[in-house]
C-alpha positions as protocol buffer text, in pm:
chain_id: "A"
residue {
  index: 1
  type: UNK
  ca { x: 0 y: 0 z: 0 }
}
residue {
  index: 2
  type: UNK
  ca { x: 148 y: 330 z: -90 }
}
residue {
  index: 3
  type: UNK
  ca { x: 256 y: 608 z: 180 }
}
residue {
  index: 4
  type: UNK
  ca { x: 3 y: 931 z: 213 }
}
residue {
  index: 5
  type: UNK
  ca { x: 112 y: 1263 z: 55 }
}
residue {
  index: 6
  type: UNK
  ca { x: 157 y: 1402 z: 422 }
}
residue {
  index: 7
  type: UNK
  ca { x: 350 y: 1087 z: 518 }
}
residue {
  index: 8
  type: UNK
  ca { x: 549 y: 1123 z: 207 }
}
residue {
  index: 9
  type: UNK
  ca { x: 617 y: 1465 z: 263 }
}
residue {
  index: 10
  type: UNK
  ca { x: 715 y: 1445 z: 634 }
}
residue {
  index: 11
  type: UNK
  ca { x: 959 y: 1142 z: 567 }
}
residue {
  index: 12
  type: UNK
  ca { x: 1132 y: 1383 z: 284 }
}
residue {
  index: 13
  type: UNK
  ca { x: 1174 y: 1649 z: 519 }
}
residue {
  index: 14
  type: UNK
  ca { x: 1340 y: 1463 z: 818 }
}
residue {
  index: 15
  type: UNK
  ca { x: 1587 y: 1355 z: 540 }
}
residue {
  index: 16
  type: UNK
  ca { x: 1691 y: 1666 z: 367 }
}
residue {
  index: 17
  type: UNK
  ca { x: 1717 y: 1780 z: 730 }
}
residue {
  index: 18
  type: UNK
  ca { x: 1980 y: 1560 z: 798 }
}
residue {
  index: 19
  type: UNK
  ca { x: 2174 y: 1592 z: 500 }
}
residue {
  index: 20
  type: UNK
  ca { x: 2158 y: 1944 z: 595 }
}
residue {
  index: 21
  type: UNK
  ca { x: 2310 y: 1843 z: 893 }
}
residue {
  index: 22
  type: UNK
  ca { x: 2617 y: 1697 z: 764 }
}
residue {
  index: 23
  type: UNK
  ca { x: 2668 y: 1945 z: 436 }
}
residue {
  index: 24
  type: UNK
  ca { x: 2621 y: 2225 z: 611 }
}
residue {
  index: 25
  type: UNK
  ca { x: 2885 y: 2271 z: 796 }
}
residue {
  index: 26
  type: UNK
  ca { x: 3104 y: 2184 z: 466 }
}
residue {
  index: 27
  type: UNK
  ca { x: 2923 y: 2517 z: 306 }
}
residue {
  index: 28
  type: UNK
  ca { x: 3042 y: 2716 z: 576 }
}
residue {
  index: 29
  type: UNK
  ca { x: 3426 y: 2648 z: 513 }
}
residue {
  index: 30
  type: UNK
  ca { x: 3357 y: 2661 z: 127 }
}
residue {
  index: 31
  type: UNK
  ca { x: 3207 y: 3020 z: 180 }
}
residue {
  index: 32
  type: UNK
  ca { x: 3479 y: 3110 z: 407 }
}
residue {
  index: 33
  type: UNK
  ca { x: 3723 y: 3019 z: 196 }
}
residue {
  index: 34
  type: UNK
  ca { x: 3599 y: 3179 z: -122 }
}
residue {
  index: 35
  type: UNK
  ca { x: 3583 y: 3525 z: 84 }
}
residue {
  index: 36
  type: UNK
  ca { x: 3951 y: 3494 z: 190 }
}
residue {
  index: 37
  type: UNK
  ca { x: 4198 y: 3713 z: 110 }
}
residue {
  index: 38
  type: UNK
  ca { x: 3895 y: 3973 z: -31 }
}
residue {
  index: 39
  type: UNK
  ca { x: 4043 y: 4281 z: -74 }
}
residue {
  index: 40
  type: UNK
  ca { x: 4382 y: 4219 z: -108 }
}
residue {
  index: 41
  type: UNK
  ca { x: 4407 y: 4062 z: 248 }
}
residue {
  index: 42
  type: UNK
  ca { x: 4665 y: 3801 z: 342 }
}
residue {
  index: 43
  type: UNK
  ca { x: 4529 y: 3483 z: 293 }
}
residue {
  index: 44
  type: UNK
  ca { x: 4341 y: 3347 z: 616 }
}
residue {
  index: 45
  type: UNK
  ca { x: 4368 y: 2915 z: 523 }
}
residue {
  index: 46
  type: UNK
  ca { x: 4581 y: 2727 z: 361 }
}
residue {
  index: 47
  type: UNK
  ca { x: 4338 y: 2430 z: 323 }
}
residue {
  index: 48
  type: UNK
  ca { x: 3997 y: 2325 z: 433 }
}
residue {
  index: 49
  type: UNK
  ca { x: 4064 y: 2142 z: 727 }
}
residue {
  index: 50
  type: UNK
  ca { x: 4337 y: 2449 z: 843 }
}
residue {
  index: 51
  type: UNK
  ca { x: 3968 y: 2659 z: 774 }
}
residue {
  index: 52
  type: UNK
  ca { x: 3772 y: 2391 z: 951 }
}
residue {
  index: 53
  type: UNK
  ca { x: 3988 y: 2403 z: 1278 }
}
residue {
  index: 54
  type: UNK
  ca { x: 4058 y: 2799 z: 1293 }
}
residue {
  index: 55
  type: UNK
  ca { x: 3673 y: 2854 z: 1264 }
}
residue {
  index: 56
  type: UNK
  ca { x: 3556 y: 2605 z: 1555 }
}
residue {
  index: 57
  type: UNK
  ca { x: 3871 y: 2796 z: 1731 }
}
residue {
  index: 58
  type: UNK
  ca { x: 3754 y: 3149 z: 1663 }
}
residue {
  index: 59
  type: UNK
  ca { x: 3376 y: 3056 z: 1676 }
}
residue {
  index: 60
  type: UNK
  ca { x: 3333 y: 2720 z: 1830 }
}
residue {
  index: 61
  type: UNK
  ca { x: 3138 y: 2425 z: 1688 }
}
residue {
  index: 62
  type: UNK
  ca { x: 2767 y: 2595 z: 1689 }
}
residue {
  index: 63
  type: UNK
  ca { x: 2855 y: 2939 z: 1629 }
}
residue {
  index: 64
  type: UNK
  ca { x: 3101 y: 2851 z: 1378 }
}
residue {
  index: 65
  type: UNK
  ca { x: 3047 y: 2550 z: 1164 }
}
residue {
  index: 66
  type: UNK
  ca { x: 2685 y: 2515 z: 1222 }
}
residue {
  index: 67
  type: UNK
  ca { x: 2604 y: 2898 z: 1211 }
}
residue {
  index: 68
  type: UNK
  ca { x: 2245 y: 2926 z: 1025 }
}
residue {
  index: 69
  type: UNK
  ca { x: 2162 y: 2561 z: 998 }
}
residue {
  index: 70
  type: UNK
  ca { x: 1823 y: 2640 z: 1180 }
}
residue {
  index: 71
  type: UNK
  ca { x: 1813 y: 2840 z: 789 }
}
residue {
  index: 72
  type: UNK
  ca { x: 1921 y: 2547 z: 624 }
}
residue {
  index: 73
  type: UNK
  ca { x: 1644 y: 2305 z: 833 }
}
residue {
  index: 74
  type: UNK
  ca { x: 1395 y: 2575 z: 737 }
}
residue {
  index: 75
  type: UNK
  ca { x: 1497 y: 2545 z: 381 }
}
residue {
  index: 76
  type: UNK
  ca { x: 1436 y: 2157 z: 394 }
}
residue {
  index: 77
  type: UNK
  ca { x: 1118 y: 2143 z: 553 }
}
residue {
  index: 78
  type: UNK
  ca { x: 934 y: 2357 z: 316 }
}
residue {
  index: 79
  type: UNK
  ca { x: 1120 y: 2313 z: 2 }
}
residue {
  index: 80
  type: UNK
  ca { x: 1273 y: 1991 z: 45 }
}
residue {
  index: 81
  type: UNK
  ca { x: 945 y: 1795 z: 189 }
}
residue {
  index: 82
  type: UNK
  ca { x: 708 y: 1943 z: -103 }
}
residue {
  index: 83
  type: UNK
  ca { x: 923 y: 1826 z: -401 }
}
residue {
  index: 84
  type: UNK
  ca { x: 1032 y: 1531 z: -293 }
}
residue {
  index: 85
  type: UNK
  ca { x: 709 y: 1424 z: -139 }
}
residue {
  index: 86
  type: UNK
  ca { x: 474 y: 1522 z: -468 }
}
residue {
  index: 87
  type: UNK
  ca { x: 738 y: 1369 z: -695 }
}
residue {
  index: 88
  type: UNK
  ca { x: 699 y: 1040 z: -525 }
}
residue {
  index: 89
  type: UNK
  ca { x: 332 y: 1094 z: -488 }
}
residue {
  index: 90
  type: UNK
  ca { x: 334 y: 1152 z: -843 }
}
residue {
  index: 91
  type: UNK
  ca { x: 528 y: 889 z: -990 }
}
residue {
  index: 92
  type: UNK
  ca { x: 345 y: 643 z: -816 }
}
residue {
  index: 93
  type: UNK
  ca { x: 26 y: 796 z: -914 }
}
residue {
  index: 94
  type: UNK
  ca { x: 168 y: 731 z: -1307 }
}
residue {
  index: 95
  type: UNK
  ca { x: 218 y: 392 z: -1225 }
}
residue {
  index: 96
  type: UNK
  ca { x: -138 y: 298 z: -1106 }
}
residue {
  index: 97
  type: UNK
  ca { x: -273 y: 475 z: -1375 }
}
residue {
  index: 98
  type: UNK
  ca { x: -24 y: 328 z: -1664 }
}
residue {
  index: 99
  type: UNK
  ca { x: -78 y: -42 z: -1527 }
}
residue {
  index: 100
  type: UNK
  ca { x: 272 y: -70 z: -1363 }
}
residue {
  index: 101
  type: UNK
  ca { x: 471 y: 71 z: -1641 }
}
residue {
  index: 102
  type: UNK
  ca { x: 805 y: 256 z: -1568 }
}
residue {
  index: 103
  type: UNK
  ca { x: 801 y: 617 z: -1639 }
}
residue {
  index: 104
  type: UNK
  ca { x: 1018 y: 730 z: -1869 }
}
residue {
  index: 105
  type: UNK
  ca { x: 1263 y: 1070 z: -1857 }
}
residue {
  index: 106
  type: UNK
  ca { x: 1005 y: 1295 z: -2008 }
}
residue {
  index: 107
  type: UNK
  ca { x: 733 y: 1192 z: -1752 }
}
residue {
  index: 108
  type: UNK
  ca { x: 1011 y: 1168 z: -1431 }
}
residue {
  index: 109
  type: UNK
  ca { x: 1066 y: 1533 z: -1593 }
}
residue {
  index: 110
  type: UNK
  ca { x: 743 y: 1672 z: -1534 }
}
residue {
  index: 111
  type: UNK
  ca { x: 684 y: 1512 z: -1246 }
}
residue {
  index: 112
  type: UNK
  ca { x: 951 y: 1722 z: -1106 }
}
């Protein structure tokens, strides 16, 4: 028996918020490190784990690395839980409909 919409939807958010959890903190140091050395600025990091460590030093763990993840959950929850959720909804829905068949690109496409 297929999942509800709602069910669907929920399941997709708790997901994408726990990829946030891990990715985030990998976005910080990219954004960090692509605003080093602005202005003509000695270079702050030599690498990403020499970013990683001087910004849990400077900031500490929440304030630093996971600064605006509450954004990112946010993000997933609402974004995140609607696609995922009515693309599943929907491709299932195809299926019933089409007698079991596979969908193929062009109806995976509009799906979502």
């Amino acid at each position: 028996m297929a999942e509800s919409l709602p069910k669907r939807m929920v399941l997709s958010g708790f997901a994408g918020m726990g990829a946030a959890t891990f990715c985030h903190p990998l976005d910080v140091i990219r954004v960090q490190m692509q605003v080093d050395a602005e202005g003509g600025a000695a270079r702050q990091y030599r690498n990403t784990l020499d970013a990683a460590v001087k910004i849990v030093r400077r900031e500490g763990l929440r304030r630093g690395l996971y600064s605006g993840l509450t954004a990112a959950y946010l993000r997933q929850w609402t974004y995140g839980s609607c696609r995922m959720g009515i693309f599943t909804f929907l491709i299932d829905h195809y299926k019933q409909t089409s007698g079991g068949a596979t969908p193929s690109f062009a109806v995976k496409l509009a799906c979502g």
